[in-house]
C-alpha positions, 0 to 999 in steps of 0.5 A: 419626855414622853407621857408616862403609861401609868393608868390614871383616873379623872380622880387622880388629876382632880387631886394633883392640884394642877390647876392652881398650878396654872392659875399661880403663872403670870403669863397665861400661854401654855409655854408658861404652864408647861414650864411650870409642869417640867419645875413639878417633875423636876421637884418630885424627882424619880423617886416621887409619887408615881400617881402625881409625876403621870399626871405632871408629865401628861399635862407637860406634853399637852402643852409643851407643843407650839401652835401653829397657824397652818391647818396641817401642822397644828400642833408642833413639834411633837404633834405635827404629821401625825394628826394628818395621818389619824394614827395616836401619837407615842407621846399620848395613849388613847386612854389619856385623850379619854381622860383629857375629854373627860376633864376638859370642861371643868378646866378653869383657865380658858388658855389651858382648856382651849389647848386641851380641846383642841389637841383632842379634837385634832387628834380624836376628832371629837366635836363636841370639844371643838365647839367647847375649844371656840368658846375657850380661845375666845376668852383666851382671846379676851384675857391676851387683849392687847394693842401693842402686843397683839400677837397671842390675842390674834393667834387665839381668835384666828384658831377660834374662826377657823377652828369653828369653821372646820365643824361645818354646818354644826359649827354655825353658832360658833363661827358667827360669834368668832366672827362677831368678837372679831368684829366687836375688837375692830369696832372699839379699836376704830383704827386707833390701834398703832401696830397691826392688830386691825390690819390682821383681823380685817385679813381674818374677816377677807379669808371667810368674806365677812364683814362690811367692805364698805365699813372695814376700806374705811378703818384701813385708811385711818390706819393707814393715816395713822401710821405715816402721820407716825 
């Protein structure tokens, strides 16, 4: 499905109700809100209102593509390759990543504003959206907070370090407070967590040499501890 070449206007996605959309899905990951999207399409059929299907099938493809940890596949499937090469892809026009700019900071869920941030940043390169993008995956983080099932709330705040990384000396304010969220997580989990969570985010502070050593030796062998007493 590609995004429809119907001109829109920041009016146009401020009357779809597209956002209540995303704050009615239980699941707060795009996966969830793209479904979500494709349902709408699917519901307004071909004869719907042309205004409401561009701005459904806009917001489906922005979320209908994966994460991915590698810096040089981001976005995945439909994305990847392209944003190395800098050339727009089929799926989006340059006016539709104005309109997504435009909008990004008044999106209220910070999983769908995370997304939107960072896809225009990867593919237009606009800063000041990566720095709104950090501060979006650390709440994003928060609300996916999770012992057991860890996973999305490390996928989230890996990409806020490294996404606040990429900005260099601009991003410094970001990076430290990515880095002090993570550090904050280790310290309440203090070994306690019973998968890997810990383990993960102490990999995260080695790749950027951050952290006390001295403090983090300490939690992994509790951890370690933990886990054969286990």
């Amino acid at each position: 499905m590609a995004a429809t070449e119907q001109p829109l206007t920041r009016t146009d996605f401020d009357g779809a109700g597209w956002q209540d959309l995303v704050a009615g899905c239980p699941d707060k990951d795009c996966f969830s809100y793209s479904s979500a999207f494709c349902k709408r399409l699917s519901e307004m059929g071909e004869a719907g209102d042309t205004v409401l299907r561009g701005v459904f099938t806009v917001l489906y493809v922005v979320t209908s593509v994966g994460l991915r940890e590698d810096d040089e596949e981001l976005f995945a499937p439909r994305f990847v390759g392209r944003a190395a090469r800098g050339t727009v892809p089929d799926d989006l026009t340059p006016d539709q990543y104005r309109l997504l700019e435009e909008i990004a900071a008044d999106i209220a869920d910070a999983e769908m504003r995370a997304r939107v941030c960072d896809l225009v940043w990867v593919m237009r390169k606009r800063y000041n959206l990566a720095k709104l993008g950090v501060s979006a995956y650390l709440e994003a983080a928060r609300t996916r907070e999770d012992w057991e099932n860890w996973v999305p709330c490390a996928e989230r705040l890996t990409r806020a370090v490294r996404l606040a990384r990429s900005l260099g000396r601009g991003g410094t304010d970001e990076f430290d407070r990515a880095i002090a969220h993570v550090e904050d997580l280790l310290t309440r989990m203090d070994g306690e967590d019973p998968l890997f969570l810990s383990a993960r985010m102490m990999e995260l502070l080695q790749e950027f040499r951050k952290g006390e050593p001295q403090k983090y030796a300490s939690l992994a062998e509790k951890a370690a501890k933990r886990a054969e007493a286990a």
